[in-house]
N, C-alpha and C positions, 0 to 999 in steps of 0.2 A: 600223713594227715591229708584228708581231700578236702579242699574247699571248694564249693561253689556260690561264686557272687550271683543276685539279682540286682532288677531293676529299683534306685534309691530313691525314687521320683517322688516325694513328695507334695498331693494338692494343698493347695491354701484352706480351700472349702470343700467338704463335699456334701452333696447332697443325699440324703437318705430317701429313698424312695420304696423301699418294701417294708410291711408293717412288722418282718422280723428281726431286720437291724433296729426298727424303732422298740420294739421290745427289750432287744439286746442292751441300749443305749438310758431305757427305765428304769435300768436295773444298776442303783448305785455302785456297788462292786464290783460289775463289769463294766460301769462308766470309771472308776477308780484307774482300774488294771487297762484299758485302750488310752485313758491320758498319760498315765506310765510312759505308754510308748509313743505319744507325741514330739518329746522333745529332740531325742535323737534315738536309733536305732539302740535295741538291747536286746538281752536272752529273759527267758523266765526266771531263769535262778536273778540277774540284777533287778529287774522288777521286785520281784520278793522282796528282798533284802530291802528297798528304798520302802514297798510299801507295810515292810516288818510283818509278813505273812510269811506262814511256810511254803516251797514252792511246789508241793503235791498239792495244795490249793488252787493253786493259779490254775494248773493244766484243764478241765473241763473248759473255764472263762475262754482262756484263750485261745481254743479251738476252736469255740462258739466264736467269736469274734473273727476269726481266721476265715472258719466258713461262710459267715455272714459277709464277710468281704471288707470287712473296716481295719484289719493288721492284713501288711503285707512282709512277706518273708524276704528278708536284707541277704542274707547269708547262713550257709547250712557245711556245716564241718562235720566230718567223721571227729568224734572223741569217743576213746575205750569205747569204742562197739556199740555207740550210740550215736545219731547225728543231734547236735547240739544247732540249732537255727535263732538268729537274730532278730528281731522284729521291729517294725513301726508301723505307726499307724497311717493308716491312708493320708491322712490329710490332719491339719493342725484344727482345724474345725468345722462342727457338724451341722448342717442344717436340716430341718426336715422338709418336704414336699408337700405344700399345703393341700393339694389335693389327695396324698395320703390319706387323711382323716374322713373325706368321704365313701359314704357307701355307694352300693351298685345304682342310686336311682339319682346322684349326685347331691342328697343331700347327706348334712356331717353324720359322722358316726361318730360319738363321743365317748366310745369305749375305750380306745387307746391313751387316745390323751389326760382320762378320768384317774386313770393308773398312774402317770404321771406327776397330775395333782395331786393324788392319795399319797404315795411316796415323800412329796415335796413337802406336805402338810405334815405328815410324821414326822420326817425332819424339823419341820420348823419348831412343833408342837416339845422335842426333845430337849431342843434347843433353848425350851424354855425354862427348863429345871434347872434347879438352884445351883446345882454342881455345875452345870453348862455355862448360869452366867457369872460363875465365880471365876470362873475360868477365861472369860471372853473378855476382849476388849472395848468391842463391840455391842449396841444392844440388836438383835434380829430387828427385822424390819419385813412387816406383811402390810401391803397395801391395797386398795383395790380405786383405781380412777374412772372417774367420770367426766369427761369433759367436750363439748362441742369446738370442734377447730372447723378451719379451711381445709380442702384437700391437698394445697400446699404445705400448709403448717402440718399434716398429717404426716405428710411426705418428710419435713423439715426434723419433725420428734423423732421418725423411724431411722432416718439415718442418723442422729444423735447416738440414738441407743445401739445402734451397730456399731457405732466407732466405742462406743464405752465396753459395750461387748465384746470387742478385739481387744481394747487394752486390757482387759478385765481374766480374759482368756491366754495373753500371749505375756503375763505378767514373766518375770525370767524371778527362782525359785532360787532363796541361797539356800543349796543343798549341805554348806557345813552350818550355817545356824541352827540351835538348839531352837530358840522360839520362835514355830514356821506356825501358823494358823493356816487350817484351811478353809477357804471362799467358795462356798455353795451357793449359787443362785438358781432359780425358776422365773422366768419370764416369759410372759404372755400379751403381746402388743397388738391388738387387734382395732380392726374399726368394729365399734358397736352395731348390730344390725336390727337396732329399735331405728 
């Protein structure tokens, strides 16, 4: 059997800066299948199985995400006449690159990001049926704020919600419990530009 080890280097954050990883990362399923690989390095067949898909499913996602540069390959063994590769994700979380979203003349372009809200509103909108909240413990929560602060206190909110966004992200997952819920969020913190 040949092994060959890589680099395990995983970032804290990384940043996303081409509007194909941010496609990549729109795409609930394939945001699913790269958190899969956040926690510690795995194959596609243990992915599968944690995210109870088949793992001729996975293989498109996670060559797209490979390509894209968001999984990096841990380890790659010869098995029966195939190489069997381990994976993780670049980094434990994603950011995007605010100037991503602009166009060529610098102002935004709110195409990408439209998609995102489209998707997150589906979600939410599902989440609203009877089945959803017979099941939940929780009730969803859609809000939209309006408020004038300081540019300290602006400062002061955004780093709040970054630290709730790391605990929120880096929660640790009991993988033998039967009743795991899972925590979808969309958030959009911006200074208003009325």
């Amino acid at each position: 059997m040949n092994i060959q080890q890589k680099d395990t280097n995983q970032q804290e954050t990384f940043v996303v800066t081409t509007l194909e990883q941010a496609r990549l990362l729109a795409d609930e399923f394939k945001l699913r299948v790269l958190m899969a690989f956040v926690d510690r390095p795995a194959t596609v067949k243990q992915v599968a199985d944690k995210l109870g898909e088949k793992q001729t499913r996975l293989y498109r996602h996670v060559d797209a995400l490979l390509e894209a540069g968001l999984l990096n390959v841990v380890e790659e063994k010869q098995k029966r006449g195939t190489v069997e590769r381990t994976l993780q994700a670049i980094a434990s979380r994603f950011e995007a690159e605010p100037s991503l979203f602009q166009g060529e003349s610098g102002k935004e372009s709110h195409a990408p990001i439209r998609g995102q809200f489209q998707m997150a509103a589906d979600a939410f909108l599902k989440s609203l049926s009877a089945d959803a909240r017979s099941r939940s413990r929780v009730d969803p929560v859609c809000l939209r704020i309006l408020n004038r602060v300081s540019p300290e206190r602006l400062e002061e909110l955004h780093r709040l919600l970054m630290e709730w966004v790391e605990r929120a992200s880096s929660e640790e997952s009991d993988e033998t419990g039967d009743d795991q819920r899972a925590l979808s969020a969309l958030i959009v913190f911006s200074e208003d530009p009325k």
